[in-house]
Structures are given as structure tokens and as C-alpha cells.
C-alpha positions as CSV (number, residue, x, y, z in Angstrom):
1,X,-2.1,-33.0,-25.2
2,X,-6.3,-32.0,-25.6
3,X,-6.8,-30.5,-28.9
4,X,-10.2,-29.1,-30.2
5,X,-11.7,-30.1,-33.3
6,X,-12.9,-26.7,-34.4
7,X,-13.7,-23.3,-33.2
8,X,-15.8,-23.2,-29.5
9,X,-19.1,-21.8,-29.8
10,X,-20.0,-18.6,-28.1
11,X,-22.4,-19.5,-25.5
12,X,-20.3,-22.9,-24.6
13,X,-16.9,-20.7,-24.5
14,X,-18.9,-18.2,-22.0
15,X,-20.3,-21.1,-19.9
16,X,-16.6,-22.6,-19.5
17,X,-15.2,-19.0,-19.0
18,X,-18.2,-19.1,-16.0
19,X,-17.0,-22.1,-14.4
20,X,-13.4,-21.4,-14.5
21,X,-13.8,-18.5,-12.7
22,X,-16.1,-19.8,-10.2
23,X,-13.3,-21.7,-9.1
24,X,-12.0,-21.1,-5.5
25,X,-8.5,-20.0,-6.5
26,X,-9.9,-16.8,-7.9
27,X,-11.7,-15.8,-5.4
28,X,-9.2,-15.6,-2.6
29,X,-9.4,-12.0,-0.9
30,X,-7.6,-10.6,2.2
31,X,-9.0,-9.7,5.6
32,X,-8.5,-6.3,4.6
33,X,-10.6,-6.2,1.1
34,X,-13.3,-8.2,3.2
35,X,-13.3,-5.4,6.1
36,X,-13.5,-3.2,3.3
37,X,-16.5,-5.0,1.2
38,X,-18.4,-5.3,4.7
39,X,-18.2,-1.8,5.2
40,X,-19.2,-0.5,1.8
41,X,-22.1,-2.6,1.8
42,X,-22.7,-1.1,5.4
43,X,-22.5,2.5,3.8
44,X,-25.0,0.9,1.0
45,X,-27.6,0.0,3.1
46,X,-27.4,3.8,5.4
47,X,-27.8,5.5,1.9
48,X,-30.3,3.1,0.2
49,X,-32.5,3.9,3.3
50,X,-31.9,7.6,3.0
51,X,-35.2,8.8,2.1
52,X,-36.6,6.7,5.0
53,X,-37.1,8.3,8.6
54,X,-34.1,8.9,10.0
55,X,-33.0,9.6,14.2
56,X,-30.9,13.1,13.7
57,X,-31.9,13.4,10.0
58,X,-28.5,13.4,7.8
59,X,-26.4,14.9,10.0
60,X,-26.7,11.4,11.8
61,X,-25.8,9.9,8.4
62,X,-22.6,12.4,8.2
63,X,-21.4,11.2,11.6
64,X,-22.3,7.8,10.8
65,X,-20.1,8.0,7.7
66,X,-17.3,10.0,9.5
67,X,-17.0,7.1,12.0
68,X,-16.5,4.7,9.5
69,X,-14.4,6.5,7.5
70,X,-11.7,6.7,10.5
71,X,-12.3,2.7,11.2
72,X,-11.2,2.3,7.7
73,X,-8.3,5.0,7.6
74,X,-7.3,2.3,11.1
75,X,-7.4,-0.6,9.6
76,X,-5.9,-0.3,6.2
77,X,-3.2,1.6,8.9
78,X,-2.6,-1.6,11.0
79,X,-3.6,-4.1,8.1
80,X,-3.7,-2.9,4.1
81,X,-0.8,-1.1,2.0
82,X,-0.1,1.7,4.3
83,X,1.2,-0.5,7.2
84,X,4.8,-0.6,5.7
85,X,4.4,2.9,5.0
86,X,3.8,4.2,9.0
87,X,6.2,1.2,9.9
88,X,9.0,3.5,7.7
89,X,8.2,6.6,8.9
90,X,8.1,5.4,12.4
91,X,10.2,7.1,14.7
92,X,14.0,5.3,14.0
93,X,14.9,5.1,17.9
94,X,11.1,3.7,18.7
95,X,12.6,0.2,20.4
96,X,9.0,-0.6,21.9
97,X,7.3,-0.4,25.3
98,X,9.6,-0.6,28.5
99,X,13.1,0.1,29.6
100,X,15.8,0.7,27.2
101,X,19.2,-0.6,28.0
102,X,22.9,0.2,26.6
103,X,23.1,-3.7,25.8
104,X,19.7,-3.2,23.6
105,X,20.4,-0.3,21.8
106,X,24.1,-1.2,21.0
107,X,22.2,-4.7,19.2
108,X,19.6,-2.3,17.5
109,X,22.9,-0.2,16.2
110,X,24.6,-3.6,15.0
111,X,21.4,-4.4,13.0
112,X,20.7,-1.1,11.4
113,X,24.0,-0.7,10.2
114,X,23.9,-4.5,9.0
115,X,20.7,-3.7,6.7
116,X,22.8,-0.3,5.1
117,X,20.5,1.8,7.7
118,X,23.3,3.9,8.8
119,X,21.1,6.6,9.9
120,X,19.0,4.4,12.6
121,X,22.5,3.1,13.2
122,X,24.0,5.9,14.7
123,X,21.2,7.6,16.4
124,X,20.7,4.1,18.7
125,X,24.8,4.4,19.7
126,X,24.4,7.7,21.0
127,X,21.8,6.4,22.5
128,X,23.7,3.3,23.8
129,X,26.4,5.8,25.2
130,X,23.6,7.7,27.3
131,X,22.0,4.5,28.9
132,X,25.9,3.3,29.1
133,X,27.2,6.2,31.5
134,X,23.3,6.3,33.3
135,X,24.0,2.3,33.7
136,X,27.8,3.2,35.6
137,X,26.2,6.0,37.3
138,X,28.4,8.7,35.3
139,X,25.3,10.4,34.5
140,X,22.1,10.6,36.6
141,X,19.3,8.8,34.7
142,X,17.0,11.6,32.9
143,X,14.6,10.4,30.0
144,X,14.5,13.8,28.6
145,X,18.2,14.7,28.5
146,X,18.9,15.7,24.6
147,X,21.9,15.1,22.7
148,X,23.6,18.3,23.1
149,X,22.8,17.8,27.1
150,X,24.8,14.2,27.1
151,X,27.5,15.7,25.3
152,X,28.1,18.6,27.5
153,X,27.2,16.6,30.8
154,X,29.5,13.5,29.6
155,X,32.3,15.7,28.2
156,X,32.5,16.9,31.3
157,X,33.6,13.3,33.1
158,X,35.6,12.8,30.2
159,X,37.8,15.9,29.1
160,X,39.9,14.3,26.3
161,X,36.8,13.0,24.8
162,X,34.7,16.4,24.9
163,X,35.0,17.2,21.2
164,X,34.0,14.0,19.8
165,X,30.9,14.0,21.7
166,X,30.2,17.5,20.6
167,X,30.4,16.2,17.3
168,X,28.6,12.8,17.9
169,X,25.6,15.3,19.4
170,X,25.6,17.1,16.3
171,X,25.3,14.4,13.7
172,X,22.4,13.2,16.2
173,X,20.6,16.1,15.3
174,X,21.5,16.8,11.9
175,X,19.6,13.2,11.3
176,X,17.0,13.2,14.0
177,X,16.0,16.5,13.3
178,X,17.0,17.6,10.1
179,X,18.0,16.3,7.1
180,X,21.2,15.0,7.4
181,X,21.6,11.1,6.1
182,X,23.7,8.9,8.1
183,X,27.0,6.8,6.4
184,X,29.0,4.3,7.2
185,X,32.0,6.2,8.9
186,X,29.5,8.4,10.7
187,X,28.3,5.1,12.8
188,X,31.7,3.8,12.5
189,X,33.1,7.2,14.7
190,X,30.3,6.6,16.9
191,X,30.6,3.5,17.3
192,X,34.3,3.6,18.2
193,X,33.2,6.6,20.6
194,X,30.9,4.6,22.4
195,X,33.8,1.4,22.8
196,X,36.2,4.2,24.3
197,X,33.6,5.8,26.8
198,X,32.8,2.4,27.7
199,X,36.6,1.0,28.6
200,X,37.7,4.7,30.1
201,X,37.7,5.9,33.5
202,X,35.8,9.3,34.0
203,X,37.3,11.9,36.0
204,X,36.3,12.9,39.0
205,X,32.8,15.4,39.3
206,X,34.3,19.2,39.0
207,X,32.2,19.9,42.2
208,X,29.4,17.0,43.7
209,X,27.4,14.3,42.2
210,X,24.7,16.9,42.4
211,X,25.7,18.8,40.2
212,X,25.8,17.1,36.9
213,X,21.8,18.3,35.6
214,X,19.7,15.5,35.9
């Protein structure tokens, strides 16, 4: 144990306090904050030289500052606090670039629900039951069938089940669209809807192939 034999003097307390903080280990800063720093003192130097000439006059400066502004507004996007925050309200079916599969929207399901996000949850198994029937060519592909349209086209091939996908369409929209929050038994039904359409036999088309919308 260090003890001290009386009171520190001012000046020697502020000349520890100095090289204490000049240590490393408070100096640590982000990429972000350094972005930042860099681009303030940027925006320092443009205003400090102001009064000089300048190409444009200030409405360069405004557009100068307007530029940097939205680089900013990017970065903090991508990098700073508000990248969890456009990562939540992200679209919930946005699986990434390329083509979706039943397989890979059935896993996204499993993993919402697994994390309590019932809502996510449910809108990826109605998905899963559209790529499902596009997959055994019960449907013809069409990336901008709606939920309503995969009910109506898919209750067709399967009569018994016509309600329930009704039903399943609407909860898609109630959540996707409005404010409807999604539960447990919600992706449950759904999810026992999708394992039934997947093990059943549709009936045959009411007229041709053709004429199920595509």
C-alpha cells in the first residue's frame, strides 16, 4: 500500500492529473469520432478562410457544407449509433442480394421465432409457402405476387386449405403493412400451414396451367 505523507500541492497534483491523462488508454477514439474530428476541422478551415477570395462566393461554401453534411449523415448511417437503428427498421423480409428459396426462408422463420421475433417469423413462412408452391411448379414464379394473390391463386390448387390461407394472407398484411404485432400461435398456424401445403397433393388446375396469374 503507497500512502502520502501530507496533502499534494496544487501545481504537483495538476502536473500528475496531466500525465495521467496523457496516457494512451484515454485517448482511444473510434473510426467514427475520428471521421467526425477530420471533418469538423475540414469545416474549420472553409470558414476560417471565409473572408478570403472565394470560387462561387458562399454559395460554394453552402454546397461545400451540404456535401459534407450528407457524408456525415452516411457514415454515422453505416458506422456510428444509428447503424442499429436502420438495421431495426430494415425491411423484416430483406434476406439480402440474390434468389430466395423456400429452404432459406423457412431457416429465417425458425430464427425469428427463436429470438421472440414472431412478427419477422411469420411474414418469412408465407413467404416460404410462395417460393414452396413456385419451387413444385404449383404456382408460376412471379416476384410481385402479393399475399392476398398467393392465397387466392394457391387456395385454388388446394380447396380444403382455402380459408387458412385467406387468413394466413391477412395476418401478412395486418403486420407488413399495418400495425398488427405477430405472436407465437400466429407463426405457429402458419407454420403448420406451410408443413400441410408442403406434404399435400394439389388438385388439378380448374382450366390450363395458363391460367393461374403469373
Amino acid at each position: 500500500m503507497v500512502t502520502s505523507a501530507g496533502p499534494i500541492a496544487r501545481e504537483p497534483a495538476q502536473r500528475e492529473a496531466r500525465r495521467e491523462l496523457s496516457r494512451g488508454m484515454y485517448h482511444q477514439t473510434s473510426v467514427t469520432q475520428k471521421i467526425v474530428h477530420a471533418i469538423s476541422s475540414f469545416l474549420n478551415k472553409i470558414f476560417s478562410g471565409a473572408g478570403h477570395a472565394t470560387p462561387g462566393g458562399w454559395w460554394t461554401l453552402v454546397a461545400l457544407v451540404a456535401v459534407v453534411v450528407l457524408v456525415v449523415a452516411v457514415i454515422l448511417t453505416r458506422t456510428g449509433p444509428l447503424a442499429g437503428a436502420a438495421r431495426r427498421t430494415a425491411p423484416p423480409g430483406d434476406l439480402g442480394p440474390g434468389p430466395l428459396t423456400a429452404r432459406q426462408c423457412r431457416a429465417a422463420a425458425e430464427e425469428a421465432a427463436a429470438g421472440g421475433d414472431y412478427g419477422t417469423a411469420i411474414l418469412q413462412r408465407l413467404r416460404a409457402v410462395a417460393f414452396s408452391l413456385e419451387e413444385r411448379r404449383v404456382l408460376h414464379p412471379d416476384t410481385g405476387r402479393t399475399a392476398d394473390e398467393v392465397a387466392a391463386q394457391a387456395g385454388a390448387r388446394f380447396p380444403d386449405h382455402a380459408a387458412a390461407l385467406a387468413d394466413a394472407a391477412r395476418l401478412f398484411d395486418r403486420i407488413r403493412f399495418g400495425d398488427g404485432t405477430g405472436t407465437r400461435d400466429g407463426y405457429e398456424r402458419m407454420k403448420a400451414l406451410d408443413d400441410l401445403l408442403a406434404r399435400t397433393a394439389p388438385a388439378a388446375p380448374a382450366q390450363s396451367p395458363a391460367a393461374v396469374p403469373a
